[in-house]
C-alpha positions as a printed NumPy array, in Angstrom:
array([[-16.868, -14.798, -12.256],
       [-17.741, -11.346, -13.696],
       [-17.33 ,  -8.555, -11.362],
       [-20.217,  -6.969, -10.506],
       [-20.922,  -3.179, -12.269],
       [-21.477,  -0.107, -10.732],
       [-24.584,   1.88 , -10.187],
       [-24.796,   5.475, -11.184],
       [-24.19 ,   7.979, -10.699],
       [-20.438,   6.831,  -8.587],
       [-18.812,   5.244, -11.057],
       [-16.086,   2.619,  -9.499],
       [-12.436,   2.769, -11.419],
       [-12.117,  -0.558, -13.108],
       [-15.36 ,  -1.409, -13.995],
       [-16.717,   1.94 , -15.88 ],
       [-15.101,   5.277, -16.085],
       [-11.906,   6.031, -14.926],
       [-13.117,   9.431, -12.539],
       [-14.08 ,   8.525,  -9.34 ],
       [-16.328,  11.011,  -7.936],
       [-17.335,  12.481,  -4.42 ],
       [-19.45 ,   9.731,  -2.984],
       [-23.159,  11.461,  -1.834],
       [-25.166,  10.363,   1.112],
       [-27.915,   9.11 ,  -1.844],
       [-25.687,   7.171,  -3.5  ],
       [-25.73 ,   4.836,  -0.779],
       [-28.406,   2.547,   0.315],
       [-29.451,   2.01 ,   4.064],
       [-27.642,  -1.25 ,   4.843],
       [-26.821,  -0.734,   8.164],
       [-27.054,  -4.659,   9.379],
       [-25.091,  -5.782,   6.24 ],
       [-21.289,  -6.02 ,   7.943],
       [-23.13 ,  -7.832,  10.873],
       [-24.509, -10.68 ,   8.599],
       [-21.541, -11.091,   6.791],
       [-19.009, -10.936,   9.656],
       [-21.701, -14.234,  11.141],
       [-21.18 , -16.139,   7.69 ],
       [-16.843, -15.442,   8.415],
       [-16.836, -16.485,  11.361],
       [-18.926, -19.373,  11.341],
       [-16.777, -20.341,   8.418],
       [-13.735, -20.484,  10.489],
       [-11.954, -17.751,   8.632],
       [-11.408, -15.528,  11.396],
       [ -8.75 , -18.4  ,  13.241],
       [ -5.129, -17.938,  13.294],
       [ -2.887, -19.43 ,  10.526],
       [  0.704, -19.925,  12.505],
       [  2.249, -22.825,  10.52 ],
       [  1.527, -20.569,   7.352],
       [  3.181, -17.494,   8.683],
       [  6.179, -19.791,  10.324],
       [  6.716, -21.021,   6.872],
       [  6.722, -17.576,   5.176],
       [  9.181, -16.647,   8.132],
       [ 11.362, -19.784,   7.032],
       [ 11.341, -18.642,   3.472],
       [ 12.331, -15.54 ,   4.051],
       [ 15.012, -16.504,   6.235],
       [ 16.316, -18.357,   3.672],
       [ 16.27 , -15.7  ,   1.048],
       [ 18.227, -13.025,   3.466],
       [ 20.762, -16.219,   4.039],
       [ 21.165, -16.985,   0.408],
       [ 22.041, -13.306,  -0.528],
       [ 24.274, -12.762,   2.253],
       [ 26.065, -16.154,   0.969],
       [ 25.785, -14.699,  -2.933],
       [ 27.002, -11.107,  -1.574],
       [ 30.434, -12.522,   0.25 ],
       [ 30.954, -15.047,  -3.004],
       [ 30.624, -11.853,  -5.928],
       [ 32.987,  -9.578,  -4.142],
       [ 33.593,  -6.745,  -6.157],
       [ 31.103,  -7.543,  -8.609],
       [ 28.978,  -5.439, -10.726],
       [ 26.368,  -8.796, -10.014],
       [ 26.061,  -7.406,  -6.654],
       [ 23.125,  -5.223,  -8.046],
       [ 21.231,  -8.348,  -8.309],
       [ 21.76 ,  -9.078,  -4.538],
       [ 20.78 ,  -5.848,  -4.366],
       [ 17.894,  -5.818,  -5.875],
       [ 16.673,  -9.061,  -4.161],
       [ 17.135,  -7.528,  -0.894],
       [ 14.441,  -5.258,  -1.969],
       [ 12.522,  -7.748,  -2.752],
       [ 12.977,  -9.564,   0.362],
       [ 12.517,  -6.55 ,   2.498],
       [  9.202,  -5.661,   1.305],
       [  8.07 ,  -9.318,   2.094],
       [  9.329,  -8.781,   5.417],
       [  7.02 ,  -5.619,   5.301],
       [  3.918,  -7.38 ,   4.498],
       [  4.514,  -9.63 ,   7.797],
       [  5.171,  -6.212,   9.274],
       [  1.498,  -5.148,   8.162],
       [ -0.043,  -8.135,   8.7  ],
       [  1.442,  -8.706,  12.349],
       [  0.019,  -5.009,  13.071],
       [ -3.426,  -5.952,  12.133],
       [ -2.881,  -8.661,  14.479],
       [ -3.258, -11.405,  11.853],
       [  0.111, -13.527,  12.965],
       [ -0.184, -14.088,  16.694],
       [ -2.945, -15.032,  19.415],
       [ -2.354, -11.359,  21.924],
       [ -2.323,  -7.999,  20.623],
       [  0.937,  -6.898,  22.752],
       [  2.79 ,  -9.952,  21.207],
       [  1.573,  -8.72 ,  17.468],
       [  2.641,  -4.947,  18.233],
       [  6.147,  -6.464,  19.093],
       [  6.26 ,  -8.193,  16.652],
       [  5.391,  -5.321,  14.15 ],
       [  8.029,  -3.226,  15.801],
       [ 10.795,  -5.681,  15.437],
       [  9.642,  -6.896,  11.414],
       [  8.876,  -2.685,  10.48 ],
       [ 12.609,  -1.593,  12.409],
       [ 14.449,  -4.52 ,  10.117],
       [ 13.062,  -2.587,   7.203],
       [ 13.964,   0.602,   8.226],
       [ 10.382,   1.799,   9.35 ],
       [  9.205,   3.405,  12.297],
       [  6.309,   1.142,  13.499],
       [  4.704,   4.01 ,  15.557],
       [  4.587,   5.982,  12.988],
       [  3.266,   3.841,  10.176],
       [  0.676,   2.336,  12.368],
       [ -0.653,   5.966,  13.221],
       [ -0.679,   6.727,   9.577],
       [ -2.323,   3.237,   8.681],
       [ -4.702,   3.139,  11.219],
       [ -6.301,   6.371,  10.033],
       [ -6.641,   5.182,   6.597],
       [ -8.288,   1.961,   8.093],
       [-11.149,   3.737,  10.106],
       [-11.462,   6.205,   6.785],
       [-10.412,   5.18 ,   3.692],
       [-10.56 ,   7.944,   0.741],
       [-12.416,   9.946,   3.101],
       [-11.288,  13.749,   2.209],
       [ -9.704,  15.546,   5.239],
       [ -9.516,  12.08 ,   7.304],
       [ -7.422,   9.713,   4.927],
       [ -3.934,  10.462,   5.185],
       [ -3.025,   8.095,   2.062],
       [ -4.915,  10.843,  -0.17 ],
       [ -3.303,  14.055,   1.469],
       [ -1.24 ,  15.728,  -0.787],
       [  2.542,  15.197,  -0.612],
       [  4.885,  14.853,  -4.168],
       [  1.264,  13.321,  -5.698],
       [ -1.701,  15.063,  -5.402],
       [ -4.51 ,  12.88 ,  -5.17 ],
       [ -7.913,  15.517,  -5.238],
       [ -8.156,  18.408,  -8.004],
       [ -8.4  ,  21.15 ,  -4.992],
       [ -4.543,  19.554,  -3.647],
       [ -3.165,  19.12 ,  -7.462],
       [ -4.695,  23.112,  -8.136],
       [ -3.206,  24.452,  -5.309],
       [  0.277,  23.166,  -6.617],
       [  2.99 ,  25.642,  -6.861],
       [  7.   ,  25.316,  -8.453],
       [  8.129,  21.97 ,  -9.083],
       [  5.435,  20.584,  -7.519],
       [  3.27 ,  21.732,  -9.981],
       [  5.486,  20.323, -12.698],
       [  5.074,  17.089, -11.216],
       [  1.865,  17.26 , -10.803],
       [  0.726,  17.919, -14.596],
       [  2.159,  15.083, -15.337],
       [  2.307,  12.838, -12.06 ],
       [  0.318,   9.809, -13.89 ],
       [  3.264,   8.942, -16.248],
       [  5.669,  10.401, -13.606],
       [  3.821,   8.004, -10.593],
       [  5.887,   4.542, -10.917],
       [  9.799,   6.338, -11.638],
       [  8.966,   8.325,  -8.436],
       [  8.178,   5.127,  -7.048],
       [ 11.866,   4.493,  -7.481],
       [ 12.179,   7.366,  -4.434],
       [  9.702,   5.992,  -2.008],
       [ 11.906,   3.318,   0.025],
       [ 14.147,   6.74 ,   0.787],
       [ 11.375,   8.772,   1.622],
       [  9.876,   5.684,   4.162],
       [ 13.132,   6.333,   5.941],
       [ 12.75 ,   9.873,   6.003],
       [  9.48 ,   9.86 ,   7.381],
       [ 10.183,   7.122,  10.089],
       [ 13.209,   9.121,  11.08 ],
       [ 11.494,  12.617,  11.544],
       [  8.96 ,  11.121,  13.228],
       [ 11.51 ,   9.29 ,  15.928],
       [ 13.171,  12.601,  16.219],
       [ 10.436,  14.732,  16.912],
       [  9.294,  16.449,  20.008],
       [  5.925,  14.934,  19.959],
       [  5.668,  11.442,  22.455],
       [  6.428,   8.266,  20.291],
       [  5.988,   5.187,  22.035],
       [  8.693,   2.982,  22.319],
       [ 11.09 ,   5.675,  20.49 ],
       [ 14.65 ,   4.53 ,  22.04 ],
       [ 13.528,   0.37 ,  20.81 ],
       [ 12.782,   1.39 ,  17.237],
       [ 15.724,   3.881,  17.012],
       [ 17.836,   1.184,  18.084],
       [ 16.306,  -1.41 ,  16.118],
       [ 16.434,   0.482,  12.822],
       [ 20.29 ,   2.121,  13.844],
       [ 21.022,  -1.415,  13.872],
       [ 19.443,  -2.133,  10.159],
       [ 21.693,   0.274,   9.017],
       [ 24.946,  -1.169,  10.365],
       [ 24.301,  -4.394,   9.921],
       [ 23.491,  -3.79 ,   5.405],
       [ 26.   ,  -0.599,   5.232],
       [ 28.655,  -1.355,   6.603],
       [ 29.554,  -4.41 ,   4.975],
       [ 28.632,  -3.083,   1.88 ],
       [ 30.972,  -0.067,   1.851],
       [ 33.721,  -2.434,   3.582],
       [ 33.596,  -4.916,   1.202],
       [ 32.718,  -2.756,  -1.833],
       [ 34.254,  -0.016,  -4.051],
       [ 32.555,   3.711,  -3.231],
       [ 30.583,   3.599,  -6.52 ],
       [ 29.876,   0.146,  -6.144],
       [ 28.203,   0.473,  -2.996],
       [ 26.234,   3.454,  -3.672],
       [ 24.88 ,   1.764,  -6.687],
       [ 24.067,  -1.166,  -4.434],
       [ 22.341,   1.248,  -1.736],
       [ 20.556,   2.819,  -4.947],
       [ 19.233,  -0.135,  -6.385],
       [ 17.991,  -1.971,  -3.619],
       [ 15.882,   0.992,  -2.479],
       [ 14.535,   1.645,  -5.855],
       [ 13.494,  -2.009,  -5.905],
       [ 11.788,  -1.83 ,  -2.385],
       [  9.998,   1.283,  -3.258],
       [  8.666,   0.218,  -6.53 ],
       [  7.486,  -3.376,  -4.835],
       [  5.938,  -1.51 ,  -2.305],
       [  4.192,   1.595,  -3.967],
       [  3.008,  -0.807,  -6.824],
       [  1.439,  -3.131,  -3.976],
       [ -0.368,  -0.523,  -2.026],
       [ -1.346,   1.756,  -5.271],
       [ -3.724,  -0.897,  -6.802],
       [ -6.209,  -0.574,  -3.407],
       [ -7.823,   2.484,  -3.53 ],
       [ -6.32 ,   5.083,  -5.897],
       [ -8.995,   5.387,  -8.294],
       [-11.327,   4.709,  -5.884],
       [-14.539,   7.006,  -4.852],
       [-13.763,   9.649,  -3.293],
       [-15.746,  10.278,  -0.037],
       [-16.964,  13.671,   1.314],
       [-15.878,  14.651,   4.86 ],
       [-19.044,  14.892,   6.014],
       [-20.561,  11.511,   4.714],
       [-22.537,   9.62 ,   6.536],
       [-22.321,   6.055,   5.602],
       [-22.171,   2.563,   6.73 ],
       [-19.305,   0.453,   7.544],
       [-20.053,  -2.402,   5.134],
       [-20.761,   0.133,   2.209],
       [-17.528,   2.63 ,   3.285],
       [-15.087,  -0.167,   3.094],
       [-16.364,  -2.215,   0.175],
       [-16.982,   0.965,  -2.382],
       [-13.341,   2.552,  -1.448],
       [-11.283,  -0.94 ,  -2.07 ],
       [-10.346,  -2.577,  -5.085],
       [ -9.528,  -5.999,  -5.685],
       [ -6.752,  -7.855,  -7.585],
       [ -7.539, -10.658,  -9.786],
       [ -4.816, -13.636,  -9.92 ],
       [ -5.228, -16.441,  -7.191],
       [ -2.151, -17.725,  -5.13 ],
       [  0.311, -15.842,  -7.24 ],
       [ -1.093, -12.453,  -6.558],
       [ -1.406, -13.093,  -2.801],
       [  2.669, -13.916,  -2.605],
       [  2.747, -11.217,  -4.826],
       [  0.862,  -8.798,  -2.874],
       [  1.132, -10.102,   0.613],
       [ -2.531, -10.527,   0.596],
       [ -3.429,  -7.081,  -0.645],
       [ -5.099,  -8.444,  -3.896],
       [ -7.559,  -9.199,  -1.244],
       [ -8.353,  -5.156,  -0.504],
       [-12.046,  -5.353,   0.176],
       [-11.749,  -8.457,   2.379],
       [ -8.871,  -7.033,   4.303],
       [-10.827,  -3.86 ,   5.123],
       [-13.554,  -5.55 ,   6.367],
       [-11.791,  -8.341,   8.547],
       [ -8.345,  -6.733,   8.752],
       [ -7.321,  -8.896,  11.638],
       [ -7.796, -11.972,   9.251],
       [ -4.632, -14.23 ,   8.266],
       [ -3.701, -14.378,   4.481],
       [ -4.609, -17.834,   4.071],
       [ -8.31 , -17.035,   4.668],
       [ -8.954, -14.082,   2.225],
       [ -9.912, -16.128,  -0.759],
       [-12.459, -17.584,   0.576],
       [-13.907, -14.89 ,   2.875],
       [-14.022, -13.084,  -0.935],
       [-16.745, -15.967,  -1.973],
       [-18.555, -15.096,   1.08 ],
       [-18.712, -10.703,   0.171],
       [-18.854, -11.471,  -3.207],
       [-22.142, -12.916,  -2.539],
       [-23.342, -10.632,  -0.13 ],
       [-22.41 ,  -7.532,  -2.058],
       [-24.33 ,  -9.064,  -5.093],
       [-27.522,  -9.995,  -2.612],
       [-27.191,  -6.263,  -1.704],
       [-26.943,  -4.74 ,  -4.634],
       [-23.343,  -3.082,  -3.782],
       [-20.588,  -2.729,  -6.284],
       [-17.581,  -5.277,  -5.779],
       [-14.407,  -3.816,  -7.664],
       [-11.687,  -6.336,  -8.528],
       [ -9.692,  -6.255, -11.709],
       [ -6.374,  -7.257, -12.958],
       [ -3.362,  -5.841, -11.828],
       [ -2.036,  -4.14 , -14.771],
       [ -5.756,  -3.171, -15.325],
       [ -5.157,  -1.523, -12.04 ],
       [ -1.89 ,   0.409, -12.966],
       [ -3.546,   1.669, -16.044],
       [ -6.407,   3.032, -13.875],
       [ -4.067,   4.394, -11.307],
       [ -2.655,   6.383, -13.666],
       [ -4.926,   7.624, -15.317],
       [ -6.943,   8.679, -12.714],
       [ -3.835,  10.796, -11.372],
       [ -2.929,  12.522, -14.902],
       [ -6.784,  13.746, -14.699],
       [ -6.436,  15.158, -11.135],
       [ -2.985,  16.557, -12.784],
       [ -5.208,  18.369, -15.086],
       [ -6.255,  20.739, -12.617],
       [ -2.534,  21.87 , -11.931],
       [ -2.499,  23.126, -15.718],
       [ -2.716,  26.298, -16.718],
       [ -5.66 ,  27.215, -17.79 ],
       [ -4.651,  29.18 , -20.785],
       [ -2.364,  26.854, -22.242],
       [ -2.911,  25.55 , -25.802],
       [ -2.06 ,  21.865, -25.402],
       [ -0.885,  21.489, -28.993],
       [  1.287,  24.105, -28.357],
       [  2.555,  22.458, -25.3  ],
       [  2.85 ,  19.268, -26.878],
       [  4.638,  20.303, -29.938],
       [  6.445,  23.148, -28.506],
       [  5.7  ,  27.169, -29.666]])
């Protein structure tokens, strides 16, 4: 089914020009009843109801996976095949970080406290504060792309605005001139920098809830994958075994979450819009079926997930038949593309925002081909 096509003048990445630009109050029609009428169709559907022997089965299967690379780590020994344990561990872990998501949005169990438990326990195994990703994610939930109220498009090592990428300074500025080709081997950094995060936030001074459980729980992630590795491994070895299986969890996850919204209209601070309209223009879908939902955990499904985030994985495929329909009744733009579509508009949306760290005087032939 062809996607439906943007109306000017905000184009939407993926189905007309790459730029997104600053969504305006005009560009958005009055549609204030829309998320009602569609949330009726959902839930009359059925598609808001729990899914437990789906996510028991996913918890099976990943069970398994963690057993069989324990088993295949004790067999190699001192194996340079280790890196492939390795790298499925990454693999593995970012699974477990989906269920982590999902159990936050309270997709997985029947009572929120149960869910936030839940989260705390799956995000800790990874090596994630919970408190402090859910603070993070919740903000992006209630705002997505929204400039000054989306922490996902705050500058950091990418900037993702021309003001943030202009404003860049030393290495950063490096980076940033070239951050679209640079985005996915940075990637390779991102499982580290999770850690980071989660750990400066634990050790802050501001109140954390539940600070000494998620300390403990992630204190005992660590032991439980290092020691054994650097028992059981030469010191190279197991460095290169650290290495790779956090390169592998932060390329899985970057390249899951990245397809969503970079890309995406970008929407003033001072916007006034609807809910329906907010979440639907800022998301992005991923073409693919059942192989991009195991893929993805369910984020292929972006628009959906935005709308009804508290709805299981099983359900998002055909709550997209129901927006689909709506958003074409409506007259609103529904995004979805491939998913290397997606990477191709991801970056080349953040080389252009790169553009503005340039200088200004620079002749780029000269830069290209050297002086």
């Amino acid at each position: 089914m062809p996607t439906s096509r943007p109306s000017p003048p905000t184009a939407l990445a993926g189905a007309g020009p790459l730029r997104p630009t600053r969504a305006r109050r005009e560009d958005f029609p009055p549609i204030a009843k829309a998320y009602t009428r569609v949330s009726e169709v959902v839930r009359e559907s059925g598609l808001l109801r729990r899914a437990p022997w789906f996510y028991a089965s996913v918890a099976a299967v990943l069970v398994l996976a963690l057993g069989g690379a324990t088993t295949g780590f004790v067999l190699l020994g001192a194996s340079w095949f280790q890196l492939l344990i390795a790298a499925a561990l990454g693999i593995v872990f970012t699974q477990i970080a989906f269920l982590a998501h999902e159990a936050a949005h309270r997709q997985i169990l029947s009572l929120g406290p149960a869910n936030d438990r839940l989260a705390r326990v799956l995000a800790g195994t990874i090596g994630m504060s919970y408190s402090w990703w859910d603070s993070k994610h919740s903000r992006h939930h209630s705002n997505p792309n929204r400039v000054g109220k989306d922490p996902d498009i705050e500058v950091d090592t990418i900037s993702f605005l021309e003001e943030d990428a202009a404003s860049a300074r030393g290495l950063r500025r490096a980076i940033t001139r070239r951050q679209g080709w640079l985005f996915f081997p940075l990637l390779t950094l991102e499982g580290l920098n999770l850690h980071y995060q989660s750990f400066k936030h634990l050790f802050g001074r501001g109140p954390v809830k539940g600070r000494w459980i998620e300390l403990g729980i992630i204190a005992a992630r660590f032991a439980v994958l290092l020691v054994p590795v650097f028992l059981l491994l030469p010191t190279g070895m197991a460095f290169a075994f650290v290495g790779v299986q956090l390169a592998v969890f932060g390329v899985y996850m970057g390249a899951s979450f990245a397809p969503n919204h970079k890309g995406m209209p970008v929407i003033a601070h001072d916007a006034k819009l609807d809910f329906f309209t907010k979440q639907v223009r800022t998301s992005r879908n991923i073409r693919g079926g059942w192989w991009a939902t195991w893929l993805m955990g369910g984020l292929n499904y972006q628009v959906e997930h935005h709308l009804f985030p508290s709805m299981a994985r099983p359900h998002l495929a055909k709550a997209r038949q129901i927006v689909r329909e709506h958003c074409r009744t409506l007259g609103v733009p529904y995004t979805e593309t491939s998913l290397w579509r997606s990477y191709a508009i991801v970056v080349a949306y953040l080389n252009r925002v790169g553009l503005a760290a340039r200088d200004p005087f620079e002749c780029p032939i000269a830069a290209r081909y050297g002086r």
